[in-house]
KEKOL-693299 format. One line per 2 residues: number of its first residue (from 1); their letters; for each residue x, y, z of C-alpha. Coordinates in pm, whole numbers, plus 50000, padded with zeros to 5 digits. Example, Ala and Ser with C-alpha at 12.3 -4.5 7.8 and 13.67 -1.06 7.14 Angstrom:
2
1) AS) 51230/49550/50780; 51367/49894/50714
***
This chain:
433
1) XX) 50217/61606/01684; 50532/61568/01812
3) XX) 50720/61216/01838; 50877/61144/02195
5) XX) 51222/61087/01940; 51276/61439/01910
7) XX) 51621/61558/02000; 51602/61887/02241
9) XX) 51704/62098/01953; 51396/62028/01830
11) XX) 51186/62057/02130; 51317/62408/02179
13) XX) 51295/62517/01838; 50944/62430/01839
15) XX) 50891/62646/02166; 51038/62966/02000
17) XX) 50788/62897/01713; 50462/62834/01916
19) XX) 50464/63072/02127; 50424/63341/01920
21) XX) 50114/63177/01771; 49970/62965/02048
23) XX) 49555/63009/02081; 49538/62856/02436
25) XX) 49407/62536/02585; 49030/62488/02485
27) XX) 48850/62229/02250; 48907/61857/02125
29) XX) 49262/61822/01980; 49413/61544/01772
31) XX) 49654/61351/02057; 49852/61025/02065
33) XX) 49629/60709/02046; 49749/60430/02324
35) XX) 49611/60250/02642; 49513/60409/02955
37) XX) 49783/60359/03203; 49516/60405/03497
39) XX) 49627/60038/03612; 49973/60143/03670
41) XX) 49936/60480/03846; 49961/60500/04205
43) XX) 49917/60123/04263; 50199/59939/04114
45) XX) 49964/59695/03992; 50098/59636/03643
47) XX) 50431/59765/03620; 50782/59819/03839
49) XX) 50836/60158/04006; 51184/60307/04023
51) XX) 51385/60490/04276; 51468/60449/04662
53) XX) 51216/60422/04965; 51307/60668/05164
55) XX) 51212/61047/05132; 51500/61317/05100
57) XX) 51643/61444/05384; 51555/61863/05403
59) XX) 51876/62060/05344; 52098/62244/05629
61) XX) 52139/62559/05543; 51941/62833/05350
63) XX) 52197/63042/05273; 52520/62858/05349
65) XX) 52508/62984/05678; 52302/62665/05847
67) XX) 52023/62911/05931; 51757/62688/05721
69) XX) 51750/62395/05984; 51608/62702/06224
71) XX) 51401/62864/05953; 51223/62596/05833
73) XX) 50928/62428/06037; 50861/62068/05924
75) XX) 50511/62080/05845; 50381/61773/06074
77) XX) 50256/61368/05882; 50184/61158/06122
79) XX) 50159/60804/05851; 50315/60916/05528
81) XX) 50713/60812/05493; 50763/60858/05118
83) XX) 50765/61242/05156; 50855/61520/05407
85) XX) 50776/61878/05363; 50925/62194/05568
87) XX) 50759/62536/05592; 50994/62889/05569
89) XX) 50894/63258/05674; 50837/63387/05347
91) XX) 50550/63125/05286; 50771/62899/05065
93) XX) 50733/62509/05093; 51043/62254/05033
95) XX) 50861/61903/04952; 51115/61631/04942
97) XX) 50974/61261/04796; 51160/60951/04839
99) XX) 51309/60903/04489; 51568/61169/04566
101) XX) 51398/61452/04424; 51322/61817/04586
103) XX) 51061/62069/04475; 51006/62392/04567
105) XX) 50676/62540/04557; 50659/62906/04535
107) XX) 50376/63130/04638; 50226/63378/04373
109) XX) 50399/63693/04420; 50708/63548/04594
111) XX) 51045/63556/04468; 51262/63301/04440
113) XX) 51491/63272/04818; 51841/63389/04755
115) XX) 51957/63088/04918; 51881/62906/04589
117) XX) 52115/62945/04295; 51972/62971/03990
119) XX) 51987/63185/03635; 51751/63435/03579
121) XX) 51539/63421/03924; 51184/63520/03719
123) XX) 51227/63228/03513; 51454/62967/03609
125) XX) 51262/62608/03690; 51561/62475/03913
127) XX) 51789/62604/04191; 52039/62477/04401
129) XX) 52106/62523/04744; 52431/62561/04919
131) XX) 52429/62198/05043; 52407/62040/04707
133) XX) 52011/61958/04685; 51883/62071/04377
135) XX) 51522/62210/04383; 51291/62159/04097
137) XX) 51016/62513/04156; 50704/62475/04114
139) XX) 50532/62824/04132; 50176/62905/04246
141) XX) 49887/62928/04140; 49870/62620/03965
143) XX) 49559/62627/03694; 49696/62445/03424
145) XX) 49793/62095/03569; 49869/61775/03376
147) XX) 49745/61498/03594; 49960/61160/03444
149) XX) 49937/61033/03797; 49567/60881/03750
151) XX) 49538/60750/04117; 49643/61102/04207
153) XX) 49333/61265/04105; 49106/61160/04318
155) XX) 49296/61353/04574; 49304/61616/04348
157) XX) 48873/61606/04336; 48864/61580/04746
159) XX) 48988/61922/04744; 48754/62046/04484
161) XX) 49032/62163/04253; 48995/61997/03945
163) XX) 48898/62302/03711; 49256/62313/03754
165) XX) 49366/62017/03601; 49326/62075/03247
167) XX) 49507/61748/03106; 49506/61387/03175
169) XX) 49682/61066/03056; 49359/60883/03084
171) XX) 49073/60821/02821; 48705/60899/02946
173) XX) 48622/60533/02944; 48907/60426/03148
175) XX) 48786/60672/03459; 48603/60465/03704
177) XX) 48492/60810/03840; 48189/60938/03717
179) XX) 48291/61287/03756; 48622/61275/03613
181) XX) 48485/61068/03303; 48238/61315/03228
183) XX) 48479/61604/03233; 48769/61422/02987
185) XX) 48428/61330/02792; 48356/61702/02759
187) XX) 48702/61781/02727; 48666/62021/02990
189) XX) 49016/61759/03083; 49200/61687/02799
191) XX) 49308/61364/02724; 49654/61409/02600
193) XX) 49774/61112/02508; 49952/60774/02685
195) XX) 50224/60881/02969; 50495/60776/02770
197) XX) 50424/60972/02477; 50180/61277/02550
199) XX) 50158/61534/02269; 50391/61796/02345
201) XX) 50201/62043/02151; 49896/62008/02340
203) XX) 50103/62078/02676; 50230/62416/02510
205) XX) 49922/62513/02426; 49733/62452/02736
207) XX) 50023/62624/02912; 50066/62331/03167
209) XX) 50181/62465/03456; 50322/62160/03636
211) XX) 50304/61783/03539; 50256/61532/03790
213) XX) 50388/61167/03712; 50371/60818/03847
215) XX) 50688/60662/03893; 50585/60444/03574
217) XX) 50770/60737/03405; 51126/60587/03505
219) XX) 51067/60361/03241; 51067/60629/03002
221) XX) 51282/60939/03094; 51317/61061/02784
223) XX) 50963/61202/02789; 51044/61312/03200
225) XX) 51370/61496/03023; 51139/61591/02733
227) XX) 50854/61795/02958; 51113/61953/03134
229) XX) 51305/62053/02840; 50962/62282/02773
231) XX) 51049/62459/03047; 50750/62257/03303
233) XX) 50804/62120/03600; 50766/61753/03662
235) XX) 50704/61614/04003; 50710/61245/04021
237) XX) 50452/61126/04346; 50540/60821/04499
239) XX) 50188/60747/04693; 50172/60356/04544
241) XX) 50507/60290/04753; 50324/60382/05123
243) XX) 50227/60061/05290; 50027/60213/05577
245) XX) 49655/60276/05353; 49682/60629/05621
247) XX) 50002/60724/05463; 49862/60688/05083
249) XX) 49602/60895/05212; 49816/61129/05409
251) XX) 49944/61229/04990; 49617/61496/05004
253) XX) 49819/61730/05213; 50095/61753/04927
255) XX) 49843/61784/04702; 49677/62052/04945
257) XX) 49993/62254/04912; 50035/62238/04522
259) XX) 49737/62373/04485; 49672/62594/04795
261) XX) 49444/62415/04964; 49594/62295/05307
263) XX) 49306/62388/05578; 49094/62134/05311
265) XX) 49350/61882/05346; 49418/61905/05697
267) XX) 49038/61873/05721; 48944/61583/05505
269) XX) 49264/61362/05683; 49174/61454/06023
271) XX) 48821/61360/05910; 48980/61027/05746
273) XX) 49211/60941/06035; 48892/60974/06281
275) XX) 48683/60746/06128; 49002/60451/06028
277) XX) 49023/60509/06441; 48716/60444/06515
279) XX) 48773/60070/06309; 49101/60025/06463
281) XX) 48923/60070/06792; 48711/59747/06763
283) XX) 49011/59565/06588; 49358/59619/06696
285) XX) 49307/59397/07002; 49165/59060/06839
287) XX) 49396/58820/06861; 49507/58657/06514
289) XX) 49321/58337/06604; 49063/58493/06611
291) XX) 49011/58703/06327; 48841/58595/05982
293) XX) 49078/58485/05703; 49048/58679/05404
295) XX) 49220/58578/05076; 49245/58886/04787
297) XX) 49307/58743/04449; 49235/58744/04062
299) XX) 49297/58485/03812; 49522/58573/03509
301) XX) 49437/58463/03161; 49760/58237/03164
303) XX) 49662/58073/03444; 49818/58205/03730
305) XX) 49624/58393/04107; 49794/58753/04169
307) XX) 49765/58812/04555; 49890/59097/04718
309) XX) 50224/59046/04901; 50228/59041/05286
311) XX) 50251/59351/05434; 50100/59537/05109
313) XX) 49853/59790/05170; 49531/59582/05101
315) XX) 49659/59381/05361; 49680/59643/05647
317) XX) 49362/59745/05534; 49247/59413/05622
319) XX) 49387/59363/05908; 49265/59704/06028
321) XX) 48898/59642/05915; 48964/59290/06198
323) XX) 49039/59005/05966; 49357/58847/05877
325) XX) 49551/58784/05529; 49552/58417/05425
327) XX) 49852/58418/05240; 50067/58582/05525
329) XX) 50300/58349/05513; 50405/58369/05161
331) XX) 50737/58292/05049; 50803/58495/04751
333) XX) 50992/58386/04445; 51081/58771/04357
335) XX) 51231/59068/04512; 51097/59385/04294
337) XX) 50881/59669/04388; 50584/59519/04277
339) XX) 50277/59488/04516; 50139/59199/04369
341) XX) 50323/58850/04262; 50198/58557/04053
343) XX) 50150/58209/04202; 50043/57876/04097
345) XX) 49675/57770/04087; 49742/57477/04307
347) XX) 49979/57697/04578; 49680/57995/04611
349) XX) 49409/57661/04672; 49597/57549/04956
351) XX) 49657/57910/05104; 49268/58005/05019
353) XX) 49055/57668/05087; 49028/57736/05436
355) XX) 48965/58104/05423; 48689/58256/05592
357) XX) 48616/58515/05308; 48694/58540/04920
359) XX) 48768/58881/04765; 48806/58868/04375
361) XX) 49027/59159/04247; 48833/59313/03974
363) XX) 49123/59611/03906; 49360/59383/03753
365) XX) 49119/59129/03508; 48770/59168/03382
367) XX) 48520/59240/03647; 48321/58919/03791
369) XX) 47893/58946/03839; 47917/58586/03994
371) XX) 48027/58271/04124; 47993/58054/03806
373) XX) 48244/58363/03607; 48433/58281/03901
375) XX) 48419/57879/03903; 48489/57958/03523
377) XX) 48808/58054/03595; 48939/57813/03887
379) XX) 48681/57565/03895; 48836/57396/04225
381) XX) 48709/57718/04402; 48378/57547/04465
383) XX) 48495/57348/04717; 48668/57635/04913
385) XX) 48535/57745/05294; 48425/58047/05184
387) XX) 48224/57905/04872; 48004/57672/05077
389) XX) 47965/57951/05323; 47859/58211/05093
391) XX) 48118/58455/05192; 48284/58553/04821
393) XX) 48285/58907/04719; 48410/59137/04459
395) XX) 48594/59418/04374; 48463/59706/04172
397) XX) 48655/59746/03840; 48784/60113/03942
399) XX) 48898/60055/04278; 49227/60196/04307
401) XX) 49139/60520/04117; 48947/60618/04412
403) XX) 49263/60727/04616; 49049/60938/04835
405) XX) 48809/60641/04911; 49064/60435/05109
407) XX) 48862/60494/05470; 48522/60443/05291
409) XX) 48687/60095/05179; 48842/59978/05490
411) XX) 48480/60045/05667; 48358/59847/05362
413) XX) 48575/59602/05456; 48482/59578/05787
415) XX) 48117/59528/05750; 48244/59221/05573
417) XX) 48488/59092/05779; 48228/59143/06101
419) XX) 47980/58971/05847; 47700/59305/05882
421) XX) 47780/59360/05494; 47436/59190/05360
423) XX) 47190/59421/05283; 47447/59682/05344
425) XX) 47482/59973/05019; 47873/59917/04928
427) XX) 48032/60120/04665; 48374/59925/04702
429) XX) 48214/59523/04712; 47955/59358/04577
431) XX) 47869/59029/04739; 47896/58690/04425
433) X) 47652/58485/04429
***
């Protein structure tokens, strides 16, 4: 197994000498030991994310000529902001995400466009165009993906595509999602190690095609530079940064054209978009006086509530499903890319004690079954609005793997906030008591 120290001379030495005797991906394999990361990817729960906040902007010329702004048709998101993508005539698909990085994504049989500079054009894994925007290409079909991005692949199941994603940074027991657990259980997935250090081997011999990354890879770009130096593309999504919940969603038509399934995508958001609109158009007009208070919170073992910061996604989903966040006004102490903060005990009381409804994070600490593991925590809770009321609820310990879920949550959430939730079947919330 190969150490994440190893210089590039290395890494390509070790290329010239598997290949010749490489058996292909298939069984169990020995791989790094090391926690799941499936609390940092796609959420920013745990960790801080890297890069800028705005997507790329598409190049102006495809052949130095400026005839790419007229070639290329933008390929239409109505939510989405971290990433644009443009169509061209010979099927080709630019992708541009907001850390300043381009992709390419070839179809199978395609060549790569002359207005791309690159070595040898059969296998070359970068080009650049005439305007200075370097391309990383991703070529089609993809069947051997390596999934680090755990909040990605539920987006990845929606379309039905996960025989091809035959590696994954996550143990079976750290999927929340029954059918993704039982496949890295069988190994049909592979688990390949933690993010930071996945066995290299194991990527050679599965021939991974492409490897998609959460931005929780900026804090270790030797392993980025280290994939790449194997000759496989690495795209780095940037879903957790969308603050619209229809703009994290809006991700499945990227994922739709990595692995050539766009009328699915198109179908599932439109689907998606539908029903959130069908919320919104019970909501949007209730005056904030008049909507239920809802506080979202856990308690951390040294003593501290995380809350989501204003304007976070949760939040919108909230206020779409008709309630309002209780700790809107929040002054916060930091400035990072985090969507959660810490505050004191005694600060979250005052912000919560008058809330309308409770909702106990169960994503970031251990999952609650009721009020007295709550009361165990923050005993001063008892006296709270919601408390006395019987309005406090829970989150399921796998929430935020379940990318794809985001409308069936916000309608969750408003069966709560409209209080029709009891006897209701949720898969999101369960109701403490």
């Amino acid at each position: 197994m190969m150490k994440k120290a190893f210089s590039f001379l290395t890494l390509i030495l070790l290329v010239i000498l598997l290949c010749a005797s490489l058996p292909g991906c298939g069984g169990g394999f020995a791989a790094n030991n090391g926690s799941s990361d499936s609390a940092r990817d796609g959420s920013s729960e745990s960790a801080g994310n890297a890069g800028s906040s705005e997507a790329a902007p598409a190049p102006t010329g495809s052949d130095g000529t400026g005839d790419m702004a007229t070639e290329a048709v933008p390929i239409p998101l109505a939510y989405a902001d971290q990433f644009t993508m443009e169509r061209y005539p010979d099927g080709c698909t630019a992708i541009h995400i907001g850390d300043g990085f381009s992709y390419l994504v070839i179809p199978e049989g395609v060549e790569v466009p002359a207005w791309l500079q690159t070595g040898d054009k059969g296998s070359a894994t970068t080009g650049k165009a005439a305007d200075g925007t370097e391309y990383v290409l991703i070529r089609q079909p993809q069947d051997s993906v390596y999934m680090a991005a755990s909040s990605a692949m539920d987006l990845v199941a929606a379309l039905d595509s996960l025989d091809r994603v035959t590696m994954t940074s996550t143990k079976a027991n750290d999927w929340s999602i029954e059918q993704i657990r039982e496949l890295v259980d069988a190994e049909e997935i592979v688990y390949v190690g933690k993010y930071s250090a996945p066995d290299y081997e194991a990527l050679l011999e599965c021939e991974c095609s492409l490897a998609v990354e959460s931005t929780m890879i900026y804090h270790n770009p030797e392993t980025k530079e280290a994939i790449e130096a194997l000759g496989i593309p690495v795209l780095v999504e940037r879903s957790s940064y969308e603050r619209d919940p229809r703009g994290r969603l809006e991700w499945i038509k990227l994922y739709g054209v990595l692995f050539g399934e766009e009328e699915a995508a198109e179908t599932f958001f439109a689907d998606r978009e539908a029903r959130l609109q069908k919320i919104l158009a019970e909501t949007e007009n209730v005056n904030t006086e008049d909507r239920p208070r809802v506080a979202f919170f856990s308690i951390s073992a040294n003593g501290y509530a995380t809350v989501r910061k204003p304007g976070d996604y949760i939040c919108r989903m909230i206020e779409m499903a008709g309630g309002e966040y209780a700790l809107n006004g929040l002054e916060l102490a930091d400035d990072n890319a985090l969507s959660t903060t810490n505050i004191q005990l005694e600060s979250f009381y005052d912000a919560a004690v008058d809330a309308d409804i409770l909702i106990y994070n169960s994503a970031i600490q251990q999952e609650l079954f009721s009020l007295d593991e709550l009361f165990d925590k923050f005993a001063e809770l008892r006296s709270c609005r919601a408390v006395q009321e019987g309005n406090v609820w829970c989150t399921g310990k796998g929430v935020f793997q379940k990318s794809a879920g985001i409308c069936e949550m916000t309608e969750e959430l408003y069966l709560i906030i409209s209080g029709q939730a009891d006897g209701a079947e949720l898969e999101s919330f369960r109701k403490l008591e």
